[in-house]
N, C-alpha and C positions, 0 to 999 in steps of 0.2 A: 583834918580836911577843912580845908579854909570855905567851900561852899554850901557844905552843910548846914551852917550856920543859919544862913539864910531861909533853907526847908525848915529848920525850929526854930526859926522866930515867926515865918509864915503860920504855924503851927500855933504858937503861944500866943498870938496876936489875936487869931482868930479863932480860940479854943477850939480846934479841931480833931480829932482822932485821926490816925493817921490813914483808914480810910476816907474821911471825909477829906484829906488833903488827895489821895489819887484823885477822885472825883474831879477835886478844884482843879487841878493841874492836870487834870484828863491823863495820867500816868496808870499803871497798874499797882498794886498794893505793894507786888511783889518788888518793882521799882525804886518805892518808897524805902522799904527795908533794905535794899543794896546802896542805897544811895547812905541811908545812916551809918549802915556797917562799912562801908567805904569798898564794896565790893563792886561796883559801878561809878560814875561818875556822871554826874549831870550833862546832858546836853544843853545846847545853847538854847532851841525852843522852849524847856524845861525852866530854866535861868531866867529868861526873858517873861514867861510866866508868871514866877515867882517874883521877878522886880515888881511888875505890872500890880500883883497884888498889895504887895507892901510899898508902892509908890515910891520909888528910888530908880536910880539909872541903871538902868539892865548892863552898863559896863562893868560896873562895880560886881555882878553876881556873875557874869560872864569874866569875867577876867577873875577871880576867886575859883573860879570850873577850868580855866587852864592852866592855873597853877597848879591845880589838882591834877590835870591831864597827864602834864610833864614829867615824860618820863627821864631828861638828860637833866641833868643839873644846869646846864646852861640854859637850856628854852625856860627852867622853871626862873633861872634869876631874871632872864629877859622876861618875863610875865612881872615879875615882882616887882622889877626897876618901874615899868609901864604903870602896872597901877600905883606906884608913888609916884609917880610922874603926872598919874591924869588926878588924884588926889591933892595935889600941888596947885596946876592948873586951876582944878574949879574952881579955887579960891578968887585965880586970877577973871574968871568968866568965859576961858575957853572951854568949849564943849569936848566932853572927852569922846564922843562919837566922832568928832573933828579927826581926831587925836587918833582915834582907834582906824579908824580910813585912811590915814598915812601912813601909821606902820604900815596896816596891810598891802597898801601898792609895794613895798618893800618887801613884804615878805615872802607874798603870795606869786609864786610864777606864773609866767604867764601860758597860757596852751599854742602847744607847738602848731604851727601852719601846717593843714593840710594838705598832701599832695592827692590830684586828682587822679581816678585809678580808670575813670572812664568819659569818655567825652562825647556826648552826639551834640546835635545841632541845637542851639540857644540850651543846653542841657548840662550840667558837670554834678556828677556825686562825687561825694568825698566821704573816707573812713575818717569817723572821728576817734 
Protein backbone atom coordinates (compact mmCIF):
# COMPACT_ATOMS: atom_id res chain seq x y z
CA UNK A 1 0.00 0.00 0.00
CA UNK A 2 1.60 2.94 -1.58
CA UNK A 3 -0.19 5.51 0.95
CA UNK A 4 0.65 4.12 4.12
CA UNK A 5 3.84 5.28 3.83
CA UNK A 6 3.11 8.44 4.30
CA UNK A 7 0.95 7.64 7.84
CA UNK A 8 4.55 6.18 9.13
CA UNK A 9 6.63 8.65 8.09
CA UNK A 10 4.00 11.14 9.76
CA UNK A 11 4.54 8.82 12.58
CA UNK A 12 8.49 8.73 12.70
CA UNK A 13 8.69 12.31 12.11
CA UNK A 14 6.87 13.29 14.82
CA UNK A 15 7.48 10.43 17.35
CA UNK A 16 4.12 9.67 17.72
CA UNK A 17 2.15 6.63 18.98
CA UNK A 18 -0.28 5.89 17.00
CA UNK A 19 -2.86 7.29 19.14
CA UNK A 20 -1.30 10.48 19.29
CA UNK A 21 -1.54 10.30 15.42
CA UNK A 22 -5.58 9.73 15.41
CA UNK A 23 -5.63 12.87 17.63
CA UNK A 24 -3.32 14.70 14.95
CA UNK A 25 -5.42 13.72 12.02
CA UNK A 26 -8.66 13.80 14.07
CA UNK A 27 -9.21 9.95 12.78
CA UNK A 28 -10.18 7.17 15.21
CA UNK A 29 -7.47 4.72 16.58
CA UNK A 30 -9.48 2.22 15.00
CA UNK A 31 -8.81 3.96 11.62
CA UNK A 32 -5.34 4.14 12.14
CA UNK A 33 -4.98 0.28 12.45
CA UNK A 34 -7.06 -0.38 9.17
CA UNK A 35 -5.37 2.02 7.42
CA UNK A 36 -1.77 0.05 8.40
CA UNK A 37 -3.39 -3.43 7.93
CA UNK A 38 -4.57 -2.17 4.54
CA UNK A 39 -8.18 -2.95 5.63
CA UNK A 40 -9.36 0.51 4.71
CA UNK A 41 -7.94 3.02 2.64
CA UNK A 42 -7.18 6.66 3.31
CA UNK A 43 -9.50 9.35 2.28
CA UNK A 44 -8.58 12.37 0.60
CA UNK A 45 -9.33 14.74 3.77
CA UNK A 46 -7.07 12.18 5.72
CA UNK A 47 -4.21 12.60 2.86
CA UNK A 48 -4.53 16.13 2.67
CA UNK A 49 -3.94 16.00 6.51
CA UNK A 50 -1.27 14.03 6.44
CA UNK A 51 0.58 16.22 3.51
CA UNK A 52 -0.22 19.39 5.53
CA UNK A 53 1.78 17.90 8.33
CA UNK A 54 4.76 16.65 6.65
CA UNK A 55 4.64 19.76 4.33
CA UNK A 56 4.55 18.16 0.82
CA UNK A 57 1.84 18.24 -1.94
CA UNK A 58 -1.19 16.72 -0.84
CA UNK A 59 -1.20 15.35 -4.73
CA UNK A 60 1.62 13.16 -4.12
CA UNK A 61 -0.42 11.27 -0.84
CA UNK A 62 -3.70 11.85 -2.64
CA UNK A 63 -2.78 10.12 -5.63
CA UNK A 64 -0.71 7.23 -3.59
CA UNK A 65 -4.71 6.74 -1.71
CA UNK A 66 -5.97 6.08 -5.35
CA UNK A 67 -3.80 3.94 -6.46
CA UNK A 68 -4.59 2.12 -3.42
CA UNK A 69 -8.35 2.74 -4.18
CA UNK A 70 -8.17 0.98 -7.65
CA UNK A 71 -9.83 -1.63 -7.82
CA UNK A 72 -9.42 -2.42 -12.12
CA UNK A 73 -6.13 -2.70 -13.06
CA UNK A 74 -6.62 -0.11 -15.56
CA UNK A 75 -7.95 3.06 -13.09
CA UNK A 76 -4.83 1.67 -11.00
CA UNK A 77 -2.33 2.15 -14.19
CA UNK A 78 -4.08 5.53 -15.10
CA UNK A 79 -3.37 6.78 -11.32
CA UNK A 80 0.30 5.48 -11.66
CA UNK A 81 1.03 6.90 -15.38
CA UNK A 82 -0.49 10.55 -13.50
CA UNK A 83 1.59 10.45 -10.77
CA UNK A 84 4.76 9.90 -12.97
CA UNK A 85 3.43 12.44 -14.94
CA UNK A 86 2.92 15.12 -12.16
CA UNK A 87 6.34 13.83 -10.67
CA UNK A 88 7.96 14.66 -14.18
CA UNK A 89 6.23 18.02 -14.36
CA UNK A 90 7.35 19.46 -11.07
CA UNK A 91 10.55 19.40 -12.12
CA UNK A 92 9.40 21.32 -15.07
CA UNK A 93 7.44 23.91 -12.53
CA UNK A 94 4.07 23.04 -13.36
CA UNK A 95 1.80 22.66 -10.57
CA UNK A 96 0.46 19.26 -10.22
CA UNK A 97 -2.82 20.65 -8.82
CA UNK A 98 -2.78 22.27 -12.31
CA UNK A 99 -2.41 18.92 -13.51
CA UNK A 100 -4.79 17.17 -11.29
CA UNK A 101 -7.94 19.75 -12.37
CA UNK A 102 -7.47 18.63 -15.87
CA UNK A 103 -7.65 15.23 -15.65
CA UNK A 104 -10.67 15.70 -13.58
CA UNK A 105 -12.82 17.87 -16.10
CA UNK A 106 -12.14 14.46 -18.10
CA UNK A 107 -12.91 12.24 -15.85
CA UNK A 108 -15.47 13.54 -13.82
CA UNK A 109 -19.25 13.53 -15.50
CA UNK A 110 -20.98 15.99 -15.47
CA UNK A 111 -24.66 15.89 -13.48
CA UNK A 112 -27.42 15.39 -15.66
CA UNK A 113 -30.00 18.45 -16.18
CA UNK A 114 -32.80 18.38 -14.39
CA UNK A 115 -36.20 18.19 -15.42
CA UNK A 116 -38.85 20.24 -13.61
CA UNK A 117 -41.60 18.05 -12.04
CA UNK A 118 -43.55 21.20 -10.94
CA UNK A 119 -44.05 24.77 -12.08
CA UNK A 120 -46.00 27.77 -10.25
CA UNK A 121 -45.46 31.27 -10.99
CA UNK A 122 -41.79 32.81 -10.86
CA UNK A 123 -41.44 29.20 -8.93
CA UNK A 124 -39.80 25.64 -10.48
CA UNK A 125 -38.46 22.80 -8.20
CA UNK A 126 -36.37 20.25 -9.51
CA UNK A 127 -35.45 16.37 -8.26
CA UNK A 128 -31.99 16.34 -8.08
Amino acid sequence: MKSVKYLEKLKEEKHLSDAELSRLLNISKAAVSQYKSGVRVMDDETCLAIALQLSINPMEVIGAACIDRAEKSGQKSLWEVFMMRTANVKSAGVSAALIFAVVSMFLTPTPANAAPILKAENCSIYIM
